[in-house]
C-alpha positions in Angstrom: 22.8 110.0 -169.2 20.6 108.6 -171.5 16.8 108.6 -171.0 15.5 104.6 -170.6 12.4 106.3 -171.7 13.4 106.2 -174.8 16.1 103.6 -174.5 15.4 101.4 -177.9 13.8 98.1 -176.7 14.4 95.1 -179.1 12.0 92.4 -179.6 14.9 89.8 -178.1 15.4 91.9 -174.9 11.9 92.2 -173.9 11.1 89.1 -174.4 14.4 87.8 -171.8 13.2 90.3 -170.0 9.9 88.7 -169.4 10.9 85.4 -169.4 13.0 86.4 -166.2 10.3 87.9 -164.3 8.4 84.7 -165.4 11.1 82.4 -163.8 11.6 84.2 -160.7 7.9 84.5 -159.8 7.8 80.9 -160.6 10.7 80.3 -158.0 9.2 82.3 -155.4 6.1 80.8 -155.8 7.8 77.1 -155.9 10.2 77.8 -152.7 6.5 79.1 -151.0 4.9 75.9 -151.8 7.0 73.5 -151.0 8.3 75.2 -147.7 6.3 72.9 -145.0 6.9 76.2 -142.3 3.7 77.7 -144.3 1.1 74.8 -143.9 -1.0 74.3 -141.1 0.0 71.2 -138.9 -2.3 68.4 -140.5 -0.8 69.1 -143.9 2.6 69.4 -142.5 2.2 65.9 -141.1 0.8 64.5 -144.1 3.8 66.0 -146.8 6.5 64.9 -144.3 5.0 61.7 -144.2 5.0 61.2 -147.8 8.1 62.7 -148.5 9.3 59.9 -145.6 7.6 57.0 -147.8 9.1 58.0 -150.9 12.6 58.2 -149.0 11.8 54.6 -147.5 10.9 53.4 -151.2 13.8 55.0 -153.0 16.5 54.3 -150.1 19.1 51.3 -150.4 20.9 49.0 -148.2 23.4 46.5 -149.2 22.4 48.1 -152.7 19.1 46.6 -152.6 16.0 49.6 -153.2 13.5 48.8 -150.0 10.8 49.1 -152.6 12.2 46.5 -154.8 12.1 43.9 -152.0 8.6 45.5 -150.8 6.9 45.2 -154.3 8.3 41.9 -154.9 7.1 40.3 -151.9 3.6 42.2 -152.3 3.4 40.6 -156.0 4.1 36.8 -154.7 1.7 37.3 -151.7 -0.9 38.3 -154.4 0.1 36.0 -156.8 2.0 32.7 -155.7 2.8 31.3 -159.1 5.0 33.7 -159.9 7.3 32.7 -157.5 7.9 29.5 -159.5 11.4 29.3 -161.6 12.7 26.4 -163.5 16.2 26.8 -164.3 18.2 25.2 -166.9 21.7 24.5 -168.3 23.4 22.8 -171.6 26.3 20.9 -171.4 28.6 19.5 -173.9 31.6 16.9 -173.2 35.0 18.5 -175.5 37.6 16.0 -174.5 39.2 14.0 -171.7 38.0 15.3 -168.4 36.9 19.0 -170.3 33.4 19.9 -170.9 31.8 22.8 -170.7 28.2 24.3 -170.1 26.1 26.9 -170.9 23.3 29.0 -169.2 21.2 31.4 -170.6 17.1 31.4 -170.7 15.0 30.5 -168.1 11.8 30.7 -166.5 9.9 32.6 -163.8 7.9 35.3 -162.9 5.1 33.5 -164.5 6.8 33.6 -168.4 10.0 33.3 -170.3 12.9 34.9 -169.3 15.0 36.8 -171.8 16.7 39.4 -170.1 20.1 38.1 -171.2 21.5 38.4 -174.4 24.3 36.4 -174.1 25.1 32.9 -172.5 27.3 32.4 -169.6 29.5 30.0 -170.8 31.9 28.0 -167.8 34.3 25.4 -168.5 34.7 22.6 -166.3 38.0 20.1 -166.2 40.4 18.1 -163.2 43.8 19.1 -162.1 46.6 16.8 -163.6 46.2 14.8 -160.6 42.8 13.8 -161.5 43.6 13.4 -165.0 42.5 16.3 -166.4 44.3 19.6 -168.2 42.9 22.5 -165.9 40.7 24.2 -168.9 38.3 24.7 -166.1 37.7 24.5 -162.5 36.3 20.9 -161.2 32.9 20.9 -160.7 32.7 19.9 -156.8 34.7 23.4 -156.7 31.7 24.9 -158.5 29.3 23.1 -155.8 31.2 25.6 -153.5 31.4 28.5 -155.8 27.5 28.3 -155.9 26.9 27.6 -152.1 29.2 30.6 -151.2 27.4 33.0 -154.1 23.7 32.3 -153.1 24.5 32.0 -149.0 26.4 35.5 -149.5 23.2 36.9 -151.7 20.4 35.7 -148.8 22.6 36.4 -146.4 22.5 40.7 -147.7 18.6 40.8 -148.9 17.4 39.6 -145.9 19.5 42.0 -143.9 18.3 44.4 -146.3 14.8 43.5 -146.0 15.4 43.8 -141.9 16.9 47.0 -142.1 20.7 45.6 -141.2 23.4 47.7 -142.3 26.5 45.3 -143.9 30.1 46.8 -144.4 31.7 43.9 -145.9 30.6 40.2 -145.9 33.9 37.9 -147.2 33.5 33.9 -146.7 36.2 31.0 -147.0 34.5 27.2 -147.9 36.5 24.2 -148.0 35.1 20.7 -149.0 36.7 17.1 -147.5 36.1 14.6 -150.5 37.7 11.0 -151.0 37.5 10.1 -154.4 38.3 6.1 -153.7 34.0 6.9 -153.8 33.7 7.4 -157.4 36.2 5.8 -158.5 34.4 3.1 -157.2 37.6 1.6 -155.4 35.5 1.9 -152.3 32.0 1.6 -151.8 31.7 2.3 -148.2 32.8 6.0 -149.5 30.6 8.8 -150.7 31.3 9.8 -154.0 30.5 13.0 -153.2 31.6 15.7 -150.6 31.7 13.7 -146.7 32.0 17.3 -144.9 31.8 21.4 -146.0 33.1 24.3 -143.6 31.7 27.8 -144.1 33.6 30.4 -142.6 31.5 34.0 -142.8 33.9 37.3 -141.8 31.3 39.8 -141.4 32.1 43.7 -140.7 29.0 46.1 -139.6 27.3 48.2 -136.5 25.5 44.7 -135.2 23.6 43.9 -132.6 23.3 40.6 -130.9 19.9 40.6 -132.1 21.1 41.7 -135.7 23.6 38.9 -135.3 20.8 36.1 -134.2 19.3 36.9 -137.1 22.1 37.3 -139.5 23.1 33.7 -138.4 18.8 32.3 -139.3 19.6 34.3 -142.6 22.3 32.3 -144.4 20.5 29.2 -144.1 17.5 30.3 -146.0 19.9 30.3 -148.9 18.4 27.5 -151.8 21.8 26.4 -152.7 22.0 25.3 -148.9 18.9 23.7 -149.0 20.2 21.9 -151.7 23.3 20.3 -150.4 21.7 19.7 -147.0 18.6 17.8 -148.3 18.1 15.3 -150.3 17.0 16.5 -153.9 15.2 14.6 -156.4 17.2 13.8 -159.4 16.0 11.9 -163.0 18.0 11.3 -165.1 17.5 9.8 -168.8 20.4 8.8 -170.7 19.5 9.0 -174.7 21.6 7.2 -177.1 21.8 8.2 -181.0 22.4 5.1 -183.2 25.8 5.9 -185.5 25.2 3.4 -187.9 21.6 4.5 -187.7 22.4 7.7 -188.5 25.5 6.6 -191.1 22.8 4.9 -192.9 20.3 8.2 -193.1 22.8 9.9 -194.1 23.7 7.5 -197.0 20.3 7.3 -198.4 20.0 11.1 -198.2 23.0 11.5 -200.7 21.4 8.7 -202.7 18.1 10.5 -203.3 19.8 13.6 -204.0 22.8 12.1 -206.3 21.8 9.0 -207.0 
């Protein structure tokens, strides 16, 4: 058997050897201190209490982070203007009943939005029987589209903020319009939608008091607000001149070729 006396020690082994020892003591020492058995009750108490806060601040529900809504909410309180937004969208007719918008910056939280890189880019048209091409879906279909989006969205971060637990939330909307309105065959007709039903199908452990306040929920929604009260509208209808702008035009290539 060889004598580890005199066992050649390289300069490598010794120092793996040492960063081992290092590492373990390390462990020992980290298991030690973080192992709440070994601290006297008051500092018990207070660790498990922040380890609980932390939990509460990093925890999700209906994939929305408790400390998100939290801090959000604690930033408006403190700050009211930056609740403000002002959104905004370009739109540009193609042909016939197609057009089609886009949507890209805005603002709020007190500046400039420029989060996204890209526009959002939707086409909007009429089936055949409204003399359109289907390039797009019609625009009162949108209405819906948005009502359903931002009722579903309320409808989870105020559960979330309450601490209700959603397994599925699925939602049918179907809007009664006559277009006799306008069309302007009739005007004793609306030209816009006379009646929407919302159908929620909602899956989850609920209470009836979760369910009471599931129902308050949905109508906090902005895009409900919108259809169900009047919004002011202005609108200003700006007309370019073509001859006007034939005529600049002409005496631009005049000044340059003339």
């Amino acid at each position: 058997m060889k004598n580890l006396s005199k066992t050649q020690w390289t300069p490598k082994v010794v120092t793996a050897l040492l960063l081992a020892a290092i590492l373990f003591n390390l462990g020992i020492a980290r298991n030690d201190y973080f192992n709440t058995d070994n601290l006297n009750p008051k500092i018990k108490m207070e660790t498990t209490e922040k380890k609980k806060k932390k939990a509460n601040e990093t925890a999700k529900i209906n994939g929305f982070a408790l400390g998100d809504i939290v801090g959000t909410v604690e930033a408006i309180q403190a700050n009211p203007d930056i609740a403000k937004f002002q959104f905004r969208v370009q739109n540009k007719w193609i042909n016939g009943g197609h057009n089609r918008s886009w949507i890209k910056d805005f603002y709020g939280g007190g500046q400039e939005d420029d989060s996204r890189k890209r526009p959002f880019v939707y086409d909007n048209s009429e089936p055949p029987i409204l003399l359109g091409n289907n390039e797009g879906a019609n625009p009162v279909e949108y209405i819906l589209h948005g009502l359903a989006g931002c009722m579903t969205t309320t409808l989870a971060l105020h559960a979330a903020a309450n601490e209700i637990y959603l397994e599925s939330v699925e939602s049918k909307l179907e809007g009664d319009l006559d277009v006799q309105g306008f069309l302007g065959l009739n005007d004793q007709i609306r030209n816009g939608y006379q009646n929407i039903r919302i159908t929620f199908q909602i899956k989850g452990d609920l209470s009836e008091d979760d369910k009471e306040k599931l129902a308050s929920f949905v109508k906090k929604s902005p895009v409900f607000d919108i259809v169900t009260n009047q919004v002011p509208v202005q609108v200003d209808l700006q007309y370019k001149n073509l001859q006007h702008a034939l005529d600049g035009i002409k005496g631009t290539l005049l000044h340059d070729f003339g």
